[in-house]
PLY file of the C-alpha trace (Angstrom):
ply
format ascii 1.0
element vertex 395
property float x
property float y
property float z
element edge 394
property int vertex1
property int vertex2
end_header
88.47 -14.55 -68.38
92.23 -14.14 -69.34
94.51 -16.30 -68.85
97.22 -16.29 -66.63
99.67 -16.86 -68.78
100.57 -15.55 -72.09
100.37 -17.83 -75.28
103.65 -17.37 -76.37
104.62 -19.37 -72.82
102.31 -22.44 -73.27
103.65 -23.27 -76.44
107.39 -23.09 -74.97
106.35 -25.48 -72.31
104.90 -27.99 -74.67
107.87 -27.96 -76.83
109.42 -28.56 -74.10
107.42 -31.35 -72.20
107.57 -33.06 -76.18
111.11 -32.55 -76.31
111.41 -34.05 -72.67
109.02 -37.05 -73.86
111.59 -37.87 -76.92
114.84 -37.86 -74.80
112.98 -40.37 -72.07
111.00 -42.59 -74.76
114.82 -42.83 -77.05
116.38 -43.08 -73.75
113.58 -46.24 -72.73
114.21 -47.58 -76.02
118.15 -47.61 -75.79
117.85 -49.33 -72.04
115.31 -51.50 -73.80
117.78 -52.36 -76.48
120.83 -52.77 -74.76
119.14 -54.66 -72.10
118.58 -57.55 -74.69
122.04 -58.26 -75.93
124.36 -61.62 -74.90
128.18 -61.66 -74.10
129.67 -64.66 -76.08
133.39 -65.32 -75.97
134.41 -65.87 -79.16
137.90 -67.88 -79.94
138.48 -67.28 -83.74
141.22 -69.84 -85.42
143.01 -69.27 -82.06
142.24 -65.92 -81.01
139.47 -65.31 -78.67
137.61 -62.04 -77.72
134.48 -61.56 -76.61
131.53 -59.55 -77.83
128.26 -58.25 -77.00
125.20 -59.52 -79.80
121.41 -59.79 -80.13
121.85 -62.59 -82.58
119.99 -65.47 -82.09
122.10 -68.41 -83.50
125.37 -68.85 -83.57
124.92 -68.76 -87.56
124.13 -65.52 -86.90
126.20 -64.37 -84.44
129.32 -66.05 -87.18
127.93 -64.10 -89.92
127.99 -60.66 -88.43
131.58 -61.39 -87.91
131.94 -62.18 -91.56
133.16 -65.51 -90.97
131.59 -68.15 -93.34
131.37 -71.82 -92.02
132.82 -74.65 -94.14
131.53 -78.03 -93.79
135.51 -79.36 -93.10
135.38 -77.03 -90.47
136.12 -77.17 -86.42
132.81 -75.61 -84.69
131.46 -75.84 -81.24
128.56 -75.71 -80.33
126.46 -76.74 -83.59
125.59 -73.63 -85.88
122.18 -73.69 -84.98
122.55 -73.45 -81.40
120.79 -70.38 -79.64
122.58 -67.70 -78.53
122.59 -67.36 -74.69
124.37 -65.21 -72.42
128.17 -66.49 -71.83
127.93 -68.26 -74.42
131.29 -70.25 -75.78
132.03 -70.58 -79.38
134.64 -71.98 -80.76
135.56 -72.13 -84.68
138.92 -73.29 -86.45
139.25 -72.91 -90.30
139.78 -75.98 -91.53
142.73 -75.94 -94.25
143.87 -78.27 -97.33
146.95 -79.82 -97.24
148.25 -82.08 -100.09
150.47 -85.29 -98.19
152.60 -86.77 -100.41
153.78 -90.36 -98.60
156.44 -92.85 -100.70
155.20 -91.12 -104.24
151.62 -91.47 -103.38
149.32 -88.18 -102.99
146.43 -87.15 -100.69
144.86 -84.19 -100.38
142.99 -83.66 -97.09
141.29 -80.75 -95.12
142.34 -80.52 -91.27
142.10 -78.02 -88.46
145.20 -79.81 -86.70
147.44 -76.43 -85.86
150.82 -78.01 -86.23
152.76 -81.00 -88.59
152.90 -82.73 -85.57
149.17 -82.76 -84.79
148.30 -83.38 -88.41
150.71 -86.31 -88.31
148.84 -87.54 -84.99
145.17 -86.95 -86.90
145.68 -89.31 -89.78
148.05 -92.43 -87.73
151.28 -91.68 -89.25
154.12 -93.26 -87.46
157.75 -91.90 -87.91
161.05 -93.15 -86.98
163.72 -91.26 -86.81
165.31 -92.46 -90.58
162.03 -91.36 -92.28
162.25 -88.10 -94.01
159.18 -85.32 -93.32
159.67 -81.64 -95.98
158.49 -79.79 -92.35
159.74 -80.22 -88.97
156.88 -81.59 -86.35
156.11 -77.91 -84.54
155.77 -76.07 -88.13
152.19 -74.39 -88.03
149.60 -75.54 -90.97
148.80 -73.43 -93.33
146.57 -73.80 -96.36
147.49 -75.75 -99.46
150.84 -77.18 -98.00
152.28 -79.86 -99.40
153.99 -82.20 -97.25
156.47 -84.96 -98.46
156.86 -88.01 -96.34
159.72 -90.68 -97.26
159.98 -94.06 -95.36
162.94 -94.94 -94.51
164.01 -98.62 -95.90
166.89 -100.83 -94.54
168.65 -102.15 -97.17
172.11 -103.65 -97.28
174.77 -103.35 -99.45
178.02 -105.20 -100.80
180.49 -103.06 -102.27
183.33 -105.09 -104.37
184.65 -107.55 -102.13
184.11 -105.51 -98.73
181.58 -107.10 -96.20
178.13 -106.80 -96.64
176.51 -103.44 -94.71
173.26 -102.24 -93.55
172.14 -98.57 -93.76
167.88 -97.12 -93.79
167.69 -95.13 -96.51
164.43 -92.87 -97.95
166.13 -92.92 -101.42
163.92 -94.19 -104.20
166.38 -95.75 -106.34
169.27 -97.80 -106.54
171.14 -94.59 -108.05
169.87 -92.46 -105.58
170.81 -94.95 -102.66
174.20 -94.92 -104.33
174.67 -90.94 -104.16
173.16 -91.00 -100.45
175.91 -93.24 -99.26
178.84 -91.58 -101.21
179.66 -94.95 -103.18
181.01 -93.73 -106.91
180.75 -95.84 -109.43
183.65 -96.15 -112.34
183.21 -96.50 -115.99
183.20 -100.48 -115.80
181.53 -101.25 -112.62
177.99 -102.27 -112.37
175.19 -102.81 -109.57
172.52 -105.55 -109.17
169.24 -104.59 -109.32
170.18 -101.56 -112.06
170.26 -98.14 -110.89
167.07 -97.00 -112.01
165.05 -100.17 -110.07
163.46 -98.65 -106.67
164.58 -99.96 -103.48
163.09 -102.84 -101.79
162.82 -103.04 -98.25
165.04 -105.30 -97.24
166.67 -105.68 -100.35
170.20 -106.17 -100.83
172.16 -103.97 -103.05
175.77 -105.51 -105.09
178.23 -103.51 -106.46
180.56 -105.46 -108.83
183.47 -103.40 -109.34
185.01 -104.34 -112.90
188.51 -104.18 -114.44
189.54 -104.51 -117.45
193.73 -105.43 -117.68
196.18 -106.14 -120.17
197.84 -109.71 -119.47
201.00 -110.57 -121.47
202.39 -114.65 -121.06
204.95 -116.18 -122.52
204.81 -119.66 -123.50
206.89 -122.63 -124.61
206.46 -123.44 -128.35
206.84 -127.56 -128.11
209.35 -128.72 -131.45
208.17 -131.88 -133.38
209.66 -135.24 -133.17
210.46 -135.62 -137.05
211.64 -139.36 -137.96
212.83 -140.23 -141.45
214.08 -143.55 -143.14
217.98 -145.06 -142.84
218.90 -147.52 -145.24
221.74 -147.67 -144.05
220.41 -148.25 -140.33
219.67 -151.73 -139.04
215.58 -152.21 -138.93
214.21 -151.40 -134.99
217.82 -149.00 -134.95
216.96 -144.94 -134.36
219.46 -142.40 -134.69
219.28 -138.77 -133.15
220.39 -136.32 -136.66
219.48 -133.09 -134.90
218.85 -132.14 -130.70
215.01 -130.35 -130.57
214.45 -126.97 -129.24
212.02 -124.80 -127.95
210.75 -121.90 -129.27
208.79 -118.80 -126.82
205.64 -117.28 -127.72
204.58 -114.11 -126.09
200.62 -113.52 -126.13
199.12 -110.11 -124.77
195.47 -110.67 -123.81
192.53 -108.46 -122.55
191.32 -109.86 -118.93
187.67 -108.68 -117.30
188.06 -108.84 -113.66
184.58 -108.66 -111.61
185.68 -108.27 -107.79
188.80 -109.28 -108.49
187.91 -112.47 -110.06
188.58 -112.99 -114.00
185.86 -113.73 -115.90
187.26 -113.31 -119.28
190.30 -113.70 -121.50
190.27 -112.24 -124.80
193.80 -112.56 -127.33
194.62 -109.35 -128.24
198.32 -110.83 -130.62
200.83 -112.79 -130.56
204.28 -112.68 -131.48
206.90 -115.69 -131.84
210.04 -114.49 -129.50
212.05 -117.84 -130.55
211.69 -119.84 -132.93
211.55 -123.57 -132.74
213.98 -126.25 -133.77
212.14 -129.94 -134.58
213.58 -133.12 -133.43
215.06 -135.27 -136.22
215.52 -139.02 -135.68
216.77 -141.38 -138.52
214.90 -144.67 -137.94
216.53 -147.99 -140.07
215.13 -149.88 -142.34
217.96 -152.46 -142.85
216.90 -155.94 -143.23
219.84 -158.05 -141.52
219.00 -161.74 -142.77
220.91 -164.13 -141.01
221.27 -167.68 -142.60
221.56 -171.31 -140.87
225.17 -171.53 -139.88
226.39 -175.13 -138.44
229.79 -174.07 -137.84
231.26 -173.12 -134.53
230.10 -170.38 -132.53
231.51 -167.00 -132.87
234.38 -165.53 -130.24
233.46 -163.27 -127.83
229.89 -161.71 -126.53
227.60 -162.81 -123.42
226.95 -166.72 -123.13
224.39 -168.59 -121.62
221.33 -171.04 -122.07
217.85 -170.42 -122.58
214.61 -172.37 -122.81
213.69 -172.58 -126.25
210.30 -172.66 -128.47
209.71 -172.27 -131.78
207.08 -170.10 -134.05
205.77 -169.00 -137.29
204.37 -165.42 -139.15
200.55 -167.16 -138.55
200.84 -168.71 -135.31
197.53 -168.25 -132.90
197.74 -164.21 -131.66
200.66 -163.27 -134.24
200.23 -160.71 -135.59
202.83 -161.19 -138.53
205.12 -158.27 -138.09
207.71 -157.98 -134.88
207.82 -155.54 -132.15
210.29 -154.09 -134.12
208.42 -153.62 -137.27
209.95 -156.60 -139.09
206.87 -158.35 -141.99
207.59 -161.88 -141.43
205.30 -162.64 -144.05
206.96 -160.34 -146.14
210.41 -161.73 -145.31
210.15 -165.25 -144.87
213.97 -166.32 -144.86
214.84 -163.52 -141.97
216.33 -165.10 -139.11
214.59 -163.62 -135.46
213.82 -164.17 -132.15
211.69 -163.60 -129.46
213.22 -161.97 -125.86
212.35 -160.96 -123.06
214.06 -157.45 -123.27
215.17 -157.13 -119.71
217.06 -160.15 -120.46
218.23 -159.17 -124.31
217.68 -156.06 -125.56
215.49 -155.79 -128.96
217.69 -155.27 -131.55
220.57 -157.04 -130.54
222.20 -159.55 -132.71
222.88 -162.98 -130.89
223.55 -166.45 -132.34
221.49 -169.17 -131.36
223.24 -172.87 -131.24
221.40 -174.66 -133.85
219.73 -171.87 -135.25
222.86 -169.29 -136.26
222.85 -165.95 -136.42
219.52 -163.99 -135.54
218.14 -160.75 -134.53
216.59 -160.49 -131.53
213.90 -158.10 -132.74
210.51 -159.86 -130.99
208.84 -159.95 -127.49
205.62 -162.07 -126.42
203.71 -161.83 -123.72
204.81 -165.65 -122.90
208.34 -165.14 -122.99
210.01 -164.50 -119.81
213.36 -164.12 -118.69
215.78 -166.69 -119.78
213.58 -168.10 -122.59
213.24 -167.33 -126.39
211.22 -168.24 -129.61
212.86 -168.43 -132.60
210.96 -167.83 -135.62
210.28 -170.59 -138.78
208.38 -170.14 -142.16
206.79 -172.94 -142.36
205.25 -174.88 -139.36
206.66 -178.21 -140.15
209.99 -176.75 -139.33
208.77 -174.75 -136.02
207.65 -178.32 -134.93
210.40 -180.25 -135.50
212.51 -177.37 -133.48
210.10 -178.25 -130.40
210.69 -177.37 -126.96
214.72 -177.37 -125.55
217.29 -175.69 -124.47
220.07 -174.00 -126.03
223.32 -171.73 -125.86
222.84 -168.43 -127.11
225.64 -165.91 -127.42
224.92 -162.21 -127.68
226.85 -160.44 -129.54
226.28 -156.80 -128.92
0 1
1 2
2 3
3 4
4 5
5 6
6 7
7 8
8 9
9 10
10 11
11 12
12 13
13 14
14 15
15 16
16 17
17 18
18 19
19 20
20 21
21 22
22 23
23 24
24 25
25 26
26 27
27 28
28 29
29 30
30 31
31 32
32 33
33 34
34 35
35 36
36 37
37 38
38 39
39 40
40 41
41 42
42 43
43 44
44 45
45 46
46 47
47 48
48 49
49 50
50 51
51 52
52 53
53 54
54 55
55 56
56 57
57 58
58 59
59 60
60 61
61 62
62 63
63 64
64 65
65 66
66 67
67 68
68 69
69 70
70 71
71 72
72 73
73 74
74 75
75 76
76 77
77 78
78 79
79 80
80 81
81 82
82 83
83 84
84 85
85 86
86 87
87 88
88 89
89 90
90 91
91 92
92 93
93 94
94 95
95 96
96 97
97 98
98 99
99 100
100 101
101 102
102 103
103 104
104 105
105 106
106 107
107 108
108 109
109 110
110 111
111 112
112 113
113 114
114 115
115 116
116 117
117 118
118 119
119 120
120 121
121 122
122 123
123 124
124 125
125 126
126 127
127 128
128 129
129 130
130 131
131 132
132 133
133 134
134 135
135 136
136 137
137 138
138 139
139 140
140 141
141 142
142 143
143 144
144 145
145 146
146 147
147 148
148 149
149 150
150 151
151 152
152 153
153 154
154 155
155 156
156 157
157 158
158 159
159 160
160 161
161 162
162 163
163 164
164 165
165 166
166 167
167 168
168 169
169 170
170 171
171 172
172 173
173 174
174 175
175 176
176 177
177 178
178 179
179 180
180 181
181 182
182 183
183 184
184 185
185 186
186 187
187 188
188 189
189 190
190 191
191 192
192 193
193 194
194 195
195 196
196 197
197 198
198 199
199 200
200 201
201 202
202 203
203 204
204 205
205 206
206 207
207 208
208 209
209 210
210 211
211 212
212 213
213 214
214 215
215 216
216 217
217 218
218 219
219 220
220 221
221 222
222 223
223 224
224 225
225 226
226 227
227 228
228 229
229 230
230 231
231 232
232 233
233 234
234 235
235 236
236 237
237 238
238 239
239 240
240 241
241 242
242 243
243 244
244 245
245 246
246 247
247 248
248 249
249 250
250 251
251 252
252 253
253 254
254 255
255 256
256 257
257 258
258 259
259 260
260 261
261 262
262 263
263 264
264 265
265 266
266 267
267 268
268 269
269 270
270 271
271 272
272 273
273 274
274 275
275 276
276 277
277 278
278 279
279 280
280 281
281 282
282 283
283 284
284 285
285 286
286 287
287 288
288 289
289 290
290 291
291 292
292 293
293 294
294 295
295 296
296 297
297 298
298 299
299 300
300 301
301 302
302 303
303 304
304 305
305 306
306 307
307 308
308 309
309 310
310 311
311 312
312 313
313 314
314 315
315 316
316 317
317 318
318 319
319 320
320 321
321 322
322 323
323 324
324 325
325 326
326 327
327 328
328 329
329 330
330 331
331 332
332 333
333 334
334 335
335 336
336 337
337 338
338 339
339 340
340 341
341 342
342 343
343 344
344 345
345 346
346 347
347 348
348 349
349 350
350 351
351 352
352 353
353 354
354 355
355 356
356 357
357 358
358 359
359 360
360 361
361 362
362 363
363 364
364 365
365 366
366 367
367 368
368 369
369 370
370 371
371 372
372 373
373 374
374 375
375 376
376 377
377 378
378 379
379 380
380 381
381 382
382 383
383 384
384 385
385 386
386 387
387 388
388 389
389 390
390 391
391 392
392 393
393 394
């Protein structure tokens, strides 16, 4: 029997029933394929899309977005979560970032986005004085460096001005200086020195420091030059020539601190006027006055005294007069002793019974109208004894 239909067809229609078989089976695999994917919503170091996968971990699903996981870094959920459909992941990159705080550094690794957050993160406080190299909203990025300063309140004297607070981040004294405009001049210096740091709390002195040239003029004092009379009664003194001083001028270097000196140096000296000594001719004439019994002299002051007598050895003499008269030395000299308020030392008087006489002694025992007349020997001071007497002074 023939068949119906030629050869040629039958093979067309299996082609085509094969061809038909590929398109469904591909077509059955494609449904089958797309069928078992997940939509995850991805948010990336802040940006968030959301994709279709047939990964099974989140490892996975990271890796075929070429992102590779560091340990410092922000993830959610775990990397070896499963994959599920609506899945949320969430990754930051965590970045270095070297803090430098008061001269000491840190390096640390943080997903904080901003200064402000990273700030937050590791507990640092700042007031408004302290000093940050990036201002709070400045986005991290990776390997900054940030420089934080504390701010330290520290007072200050300048020279002789009150004492004043200010907060400062400045390290050292010097820079503390330059921060609050205060120049220094050649001579001035600062307590602690300008290379100490800061101290909080600490108080900062600037002694300001002149150095001036002084000039004084002062009085040259003349000497009191004596020299011997003959010719001048003993206890006498004559002025020969008036004294007179002479001016110095000195120049000196002065150190002021504050306005306080706290130095003098002499620089020279030079003699403006000379100076003119005092000379005084003192006498050295002996006047010896001998026993006289005659009649008392004319003229002169009159009037009686209490009398005593004593000698050149007598208990507490010394042997030479208030004058400067040796008694021992000049035994036959004829003196008394006065009370000078009454009779002046030096005066020449004549004592009845006694003569002539200078009255060139004092004792502590003889007081007002009373005298001691002086003896060589002590037989005669006793037989003068105790009494009274005229005496005349006559000059």
């Amino acid at each position: 029997m023939k068949s119906l239909f030629p050869t040629s067809l039958s093979k067309k229609q299996y082609i085509i029933f094969f061809a038909s078989f590929l398109v469904f089976a591909t077509t059955l695999g494609i449904l089958f394929y797309e069928g078992t994917k997940k939509t995850v919503a991805l948010t990336l170091d802040g940006k968030e899309k959301v994709v279709e996968t047939r990964a099974e971990t989140v490892e996975d699903l990271l890796m075929e977005q070429q992102i590779t996981v560091n340990s410092n870094d922000y993830l959610f959920p775990k990397i070896n979560t499963k994959v599920k459909n609506n899945l949320e992941v969430v990754w930051e990159k965590a970045r270095q970032v070297e803090i430098v705080k008061d001269g000491e550094k840190k390096t640390i690794w943080t997903t904080a986005d901003t200064v402000a957050e990273l700030l937050h993160e590791q507990k640092i406080t700042l007031i408004e004085h302290d000093h940050i190299s990036a201002r709070p909203k400045t986005p991290i990025s990776d390997n900054m460096r940030l420089e934080i300063k504390k701010a330290l309140n520290v007072s200050y004297i300048d020279g002789t001005k009150n004492e004043q607070k200010a907060w400062s981040t400045s390290a050292t004294v010097a820079d503390f200086l330059t921060q609050q405009g205060i120049v220094l001049n050649t001579l001035d210096r600062v307590e602690p020195s300008l290379n100490e740091n800061i101290q909080e709390d600490g108080v900062i002195k600037i002694i300001r420091v002149e150095k001036v040239t002084d000039v004084v003029e002062e009085p040259i004092n003349f000497a009191v030059v004596t020299k011997k009379d003959a010719k001048l009664d003993k206890g006498k003194q004559k002025v020969v020539t008036e004294g007179k001083e002479g001016l110095l001028s000195r120049k000196f270097e002065v150190i002021r601190e504050n306005g306080t000196e706290v130095s003098r140096k002499l620089i020279s000296e030079k003699t403006v006027s000379a100076k003119q000594d005092k000379v005084v001719a003192v006498g050295t004439k002996v006047l010896v006055a001998q026993v006289s019994r005659g009649a008392a002299p004319a003229g002169g002051k009159e009037f009686y005294v209490s009398s005593t007598a004593y000698t050149a050895g007598c208990n507490g003499c010394s042997g030479t007069t208030a004058t400067g008269i040796n008694l021992r030395a000049n035994p036959n000299v004829k003196v008394i002793a006065v009370d000078p308020r009454v009779i002046p030392l030096g005066s020449k008087v004549y004592v009845e019974g006694y003569g002539y006489a200078i009255a060139a002694d004092k004792g502590s025992a003889i007081k007002g109208y009373k005298i001691d007349v002086f003896f060589p020997n002590l037989s005669d001071a006793y037989r003068w004894g105790t009494k009274r007497v005229k005496i005349k002074v006559l000059n």
